[in-house]
N, C-alpha and C positions, 0 to 999 in steps of 0.2 A: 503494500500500500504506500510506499515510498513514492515521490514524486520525484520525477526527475526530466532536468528540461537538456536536451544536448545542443542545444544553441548557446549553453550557458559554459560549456568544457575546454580545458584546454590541457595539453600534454607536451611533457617533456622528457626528451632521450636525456639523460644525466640534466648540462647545461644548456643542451639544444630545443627550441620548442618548436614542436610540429604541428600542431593543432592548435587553433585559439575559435573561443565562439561554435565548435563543432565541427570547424574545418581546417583543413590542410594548411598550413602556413609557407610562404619559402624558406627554404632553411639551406644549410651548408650540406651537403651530403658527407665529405668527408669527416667535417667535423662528427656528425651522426657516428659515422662507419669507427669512429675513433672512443666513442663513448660506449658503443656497443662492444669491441674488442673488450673493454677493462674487463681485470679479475671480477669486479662488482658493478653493476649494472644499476644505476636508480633511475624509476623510470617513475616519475610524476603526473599523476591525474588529479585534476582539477575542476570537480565539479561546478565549482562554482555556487555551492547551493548551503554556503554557512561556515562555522568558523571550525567545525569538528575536523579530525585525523584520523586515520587510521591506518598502521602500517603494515604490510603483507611481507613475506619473505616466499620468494621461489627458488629454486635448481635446477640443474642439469635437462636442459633446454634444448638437447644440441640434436642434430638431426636424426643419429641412429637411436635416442630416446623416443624422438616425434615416430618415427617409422617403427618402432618396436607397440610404442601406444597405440599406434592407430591399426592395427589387427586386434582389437578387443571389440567384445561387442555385450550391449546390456541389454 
């Protein structure tokens, strides 16, 4: 029952922001491609929808995980 508006979001690769207002921003590719390398990855979303936080931790991301995951079935 959460409301939520994506006109209101914005995201960013470490210091790079890709998104603002629900869309795509221009942004430096490289600089991206460099934030994404690091050993730790922050990757910020931004509702836009109040002053709360919340922070998630993920891992091991890498392809042979995706391809190992994606032969499951529920």
């Amino acid at each position: 029952g959460a409301s939520f508006d994506p006109d209101r979001v914005s995201v960013y690769l470490g210091p790079v922001q890709v998104a603002r207002g629900g869309v795509e921003v221009p942004f430096d590719e490289g600089e991206a491609r460099r934030a994404l390398r690091a050993p730790e990855v922050y990757v910020l979303v931004d509702l836009g929808a109040g002053p709360h936080r919340v922070r998630a931790f993920g891992c091991d991301l890498t392809e042979e995980y995706v391809r190992i995951n994606a032969s499951y079935r529920s």
